[in-house]
PASEBA-1860 file (N, C-alpha, C; in nm, 3 decimals):
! residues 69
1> XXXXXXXX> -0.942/-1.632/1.692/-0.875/-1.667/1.568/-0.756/-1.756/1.600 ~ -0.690/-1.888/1.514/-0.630/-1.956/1.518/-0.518/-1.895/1.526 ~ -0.485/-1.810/1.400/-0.353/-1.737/1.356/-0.311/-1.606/1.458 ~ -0.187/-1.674/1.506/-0.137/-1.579/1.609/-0.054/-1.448/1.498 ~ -0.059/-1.349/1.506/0.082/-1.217/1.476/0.195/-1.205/1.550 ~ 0.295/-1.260/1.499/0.430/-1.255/1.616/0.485/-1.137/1.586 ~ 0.439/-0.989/1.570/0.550/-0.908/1.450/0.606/-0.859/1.568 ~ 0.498/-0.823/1.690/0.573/-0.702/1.752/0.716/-0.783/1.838
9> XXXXXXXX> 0.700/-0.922/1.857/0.866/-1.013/1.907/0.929/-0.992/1.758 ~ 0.932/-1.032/1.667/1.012/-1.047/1.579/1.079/-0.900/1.538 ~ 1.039/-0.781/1.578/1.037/-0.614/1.560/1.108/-0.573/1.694 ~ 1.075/-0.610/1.774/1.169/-0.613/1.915/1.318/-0.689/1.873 ~ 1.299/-0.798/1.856/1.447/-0.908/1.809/1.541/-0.795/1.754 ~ 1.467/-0.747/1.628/1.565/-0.650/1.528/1.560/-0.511/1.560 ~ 1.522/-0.447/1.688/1.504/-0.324/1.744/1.458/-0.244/1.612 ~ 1.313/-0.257/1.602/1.304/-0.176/1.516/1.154/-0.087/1.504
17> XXXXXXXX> 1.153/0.059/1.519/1.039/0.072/1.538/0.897/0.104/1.480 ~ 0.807/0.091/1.491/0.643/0.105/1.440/0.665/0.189/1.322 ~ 0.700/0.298/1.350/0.789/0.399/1.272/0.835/0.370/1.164 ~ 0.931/0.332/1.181/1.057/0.303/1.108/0.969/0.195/1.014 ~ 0.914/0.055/1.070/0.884/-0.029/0.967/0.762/0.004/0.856 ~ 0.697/0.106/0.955/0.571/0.196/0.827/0.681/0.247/0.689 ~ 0.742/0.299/0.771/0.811/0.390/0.649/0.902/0.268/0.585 ~ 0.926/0.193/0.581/1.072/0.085/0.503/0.951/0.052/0.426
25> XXXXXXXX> 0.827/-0.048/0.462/0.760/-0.110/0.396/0.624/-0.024/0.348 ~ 0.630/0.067/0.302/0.526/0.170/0.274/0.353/0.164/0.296 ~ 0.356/0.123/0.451/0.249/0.133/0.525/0.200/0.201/0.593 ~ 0.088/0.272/0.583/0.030/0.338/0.717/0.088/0.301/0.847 ~ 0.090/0.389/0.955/0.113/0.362/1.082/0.010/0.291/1.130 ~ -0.098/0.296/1.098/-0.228/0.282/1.157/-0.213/0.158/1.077 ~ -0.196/0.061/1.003/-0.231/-0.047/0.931/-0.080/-0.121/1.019 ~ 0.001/-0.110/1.025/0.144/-0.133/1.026/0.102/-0.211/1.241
33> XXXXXXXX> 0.072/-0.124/1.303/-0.043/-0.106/1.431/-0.084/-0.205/1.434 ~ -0.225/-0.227/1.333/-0.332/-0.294/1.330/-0.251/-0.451/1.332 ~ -0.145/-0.476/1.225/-0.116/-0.626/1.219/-0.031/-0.650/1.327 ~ 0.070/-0.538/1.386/0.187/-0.576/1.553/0.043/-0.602/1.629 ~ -0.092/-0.538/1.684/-0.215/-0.597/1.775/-0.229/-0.695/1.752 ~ -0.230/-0.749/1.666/-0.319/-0.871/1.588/-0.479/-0.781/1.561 ~ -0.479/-0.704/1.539/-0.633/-0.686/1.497/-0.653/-0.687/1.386 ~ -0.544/-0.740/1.265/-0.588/-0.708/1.111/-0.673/-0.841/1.097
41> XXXXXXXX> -0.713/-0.829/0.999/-0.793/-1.003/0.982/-0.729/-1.060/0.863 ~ -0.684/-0.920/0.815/-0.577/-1.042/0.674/-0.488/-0.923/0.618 ~ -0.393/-0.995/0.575/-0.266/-0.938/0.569/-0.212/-1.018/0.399 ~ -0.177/-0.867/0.302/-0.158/-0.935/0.175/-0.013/-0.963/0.175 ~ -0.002/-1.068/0.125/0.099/-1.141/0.044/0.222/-1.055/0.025 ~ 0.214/-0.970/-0.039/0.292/-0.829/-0.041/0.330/-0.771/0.023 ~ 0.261/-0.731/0.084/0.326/-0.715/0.269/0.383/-0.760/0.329 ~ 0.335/-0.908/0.356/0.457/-0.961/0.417/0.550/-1.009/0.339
49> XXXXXXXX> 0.537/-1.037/0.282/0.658/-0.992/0.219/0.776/-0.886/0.234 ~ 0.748/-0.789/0.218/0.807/-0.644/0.271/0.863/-0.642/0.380 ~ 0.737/-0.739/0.505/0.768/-0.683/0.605/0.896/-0.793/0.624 ~ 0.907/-0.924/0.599/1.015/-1.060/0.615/1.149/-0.967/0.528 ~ 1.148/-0.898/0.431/1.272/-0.828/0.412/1.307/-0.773/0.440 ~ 1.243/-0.662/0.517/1.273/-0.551/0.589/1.365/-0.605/0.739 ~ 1.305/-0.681/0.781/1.302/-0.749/0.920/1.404/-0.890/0.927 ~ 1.432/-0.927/0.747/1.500/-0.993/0.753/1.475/-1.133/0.823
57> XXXXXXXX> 1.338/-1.200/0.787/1.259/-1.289/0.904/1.200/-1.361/0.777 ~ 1.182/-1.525/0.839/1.103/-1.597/0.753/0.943/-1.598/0.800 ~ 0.835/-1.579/0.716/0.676/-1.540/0.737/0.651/-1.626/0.873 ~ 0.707/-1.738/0.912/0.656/-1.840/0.992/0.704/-1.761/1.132 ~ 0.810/-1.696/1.116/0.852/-1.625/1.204/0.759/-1.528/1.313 ~ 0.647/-1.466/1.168/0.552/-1.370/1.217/0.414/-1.456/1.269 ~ 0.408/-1.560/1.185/0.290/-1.577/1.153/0.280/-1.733/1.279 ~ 0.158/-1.746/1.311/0.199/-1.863/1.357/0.076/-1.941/1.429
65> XXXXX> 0.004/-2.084/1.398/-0.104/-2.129/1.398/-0.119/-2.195/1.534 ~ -0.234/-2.156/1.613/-0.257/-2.199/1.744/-0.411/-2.262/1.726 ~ -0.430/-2.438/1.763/-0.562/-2.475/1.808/-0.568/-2.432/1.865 ~ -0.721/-2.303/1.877/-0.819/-2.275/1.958/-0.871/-2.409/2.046 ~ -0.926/-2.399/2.183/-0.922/-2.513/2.293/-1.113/-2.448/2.290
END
């Protein structure tokens, strides 16, 4: 996949943990997981949302587009 997940640097930056950001942005641990791996395949609007306020981060921050070679 093109689209890299930067959450778990941008969650490190603001010391903040797996934990903690399930519970601020009212996510499963297990979903919250899935997008710091990169294993989600899509991530709503709403969310990140949540998660850029919580974290105090602009989406580009998390999110971030790599040509595949």
């Amino acid at each position: 996949m093109s689209i890299i997940i930067n959450l778990d640097v941008v969650m490190a930056k603001r010391k903040i943990s797996l934990n903690e950001l399930s519970e601020k942005i009212n996510l499963t641990l297990s979903n919250v997981s899935n997008l710091k791996t990169g294993k989600a395949k899509a991530i709503r609007l709403s969310t990140l949302d949540s998660i850029c306020k919580v974290l105090e981060c602009q989406p580009g921050d998390i999110l971030e587009f790599r040509e595949q070679q």
